[in-house]
C-alpha positions in Angstrom: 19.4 1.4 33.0 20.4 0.0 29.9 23.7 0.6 28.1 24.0 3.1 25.2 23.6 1.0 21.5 20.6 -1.3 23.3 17.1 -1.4 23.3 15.2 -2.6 26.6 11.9 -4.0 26.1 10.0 -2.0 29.1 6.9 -0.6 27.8 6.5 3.2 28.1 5.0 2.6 31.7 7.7 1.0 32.4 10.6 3.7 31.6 8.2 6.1 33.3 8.4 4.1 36.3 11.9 3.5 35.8 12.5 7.3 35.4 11.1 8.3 38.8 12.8 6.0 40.9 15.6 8.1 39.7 14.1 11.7 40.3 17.1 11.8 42.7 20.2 11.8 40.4 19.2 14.4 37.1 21.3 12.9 34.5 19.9 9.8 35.7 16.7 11.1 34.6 17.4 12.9 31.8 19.0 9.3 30.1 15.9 7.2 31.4 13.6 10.1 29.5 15.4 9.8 27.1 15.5 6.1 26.2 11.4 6.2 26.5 11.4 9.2 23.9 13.9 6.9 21.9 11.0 3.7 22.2 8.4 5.7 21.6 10.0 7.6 18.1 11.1 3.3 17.5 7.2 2.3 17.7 5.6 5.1 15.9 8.7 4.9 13.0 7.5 0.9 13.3 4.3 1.7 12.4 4.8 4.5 9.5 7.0 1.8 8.0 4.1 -0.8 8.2 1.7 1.5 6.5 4.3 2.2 3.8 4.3 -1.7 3.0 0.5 -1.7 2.9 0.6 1.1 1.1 3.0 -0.2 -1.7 1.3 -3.7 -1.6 -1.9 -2.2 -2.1 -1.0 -0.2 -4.9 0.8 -2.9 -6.5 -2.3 -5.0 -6.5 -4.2 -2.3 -8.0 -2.5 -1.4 -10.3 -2.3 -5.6 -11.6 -6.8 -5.4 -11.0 -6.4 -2.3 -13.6 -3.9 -3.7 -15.7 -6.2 -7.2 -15.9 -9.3 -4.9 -16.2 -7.8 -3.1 -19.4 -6.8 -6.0 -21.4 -10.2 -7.4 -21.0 -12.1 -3.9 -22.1 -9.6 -3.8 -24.7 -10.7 -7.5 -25.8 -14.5 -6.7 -25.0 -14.1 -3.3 -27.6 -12.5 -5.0 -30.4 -15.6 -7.9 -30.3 -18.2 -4.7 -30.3 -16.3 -3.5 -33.3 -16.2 -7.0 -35.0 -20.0 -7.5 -34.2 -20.9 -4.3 -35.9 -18.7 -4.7 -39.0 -20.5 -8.2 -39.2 -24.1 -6.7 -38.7 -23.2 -4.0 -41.0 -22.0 -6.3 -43.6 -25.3 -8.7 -43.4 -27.4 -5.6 -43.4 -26.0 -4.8 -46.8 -26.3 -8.7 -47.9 -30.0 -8.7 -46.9 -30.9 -5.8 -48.7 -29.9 -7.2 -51.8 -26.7 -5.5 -52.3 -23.8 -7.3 -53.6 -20.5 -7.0 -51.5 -17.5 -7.0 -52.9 -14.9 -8.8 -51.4 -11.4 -7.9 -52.0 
């Protein structure tokens, strides 16, 4: 048994173990249960933790991919627009209309 305040590293095999070599004394039982329900809530609240991290990271990332992605449609549009002002501007020049520049 491990004092209140620390965690001992027995897997949950282990407490279960532990637990009924002390299927004599109740309370005895009831605190070994009890520290294996306390590991297992430990691992499973390890684990929702690590997803959140993922989680975050991977969202983070995405949202730098889309951010990235934007500026260079952004870029890419404004060129399309140029090109066609230009094409419609020598359009007009080879058809023998006179452009006025301001």
């Amino acid at each position: 048994w491990t004092a209140p305040g620390r965690l001992r590293s027995v897997g949950r095999s282990g407490w279960a173990e532990a637990a009924m070599a002390g299927q004599g004394d109740p309370v005895q039982r009831e605190i070994h249960q009890d520290w294996a329900n306390r590991e297992y809530i430990e691992v499973i609240t390890s684990s929702i933790k690590k997803i959140a991290d993922f989680l975050n990271s991977f969202d983070m990332s995405c949202r730098s991919r889309l951010a990235t992605l934007n500026e260079k449609l952004t870029s890419l549009e404004r060129r399309i627009e140029y090109i066609e002002a230009r094409k419609l501007t020598l359009g007009h020049l080879s058809n023998g209309n006179t452009l006025l520049v301001v």
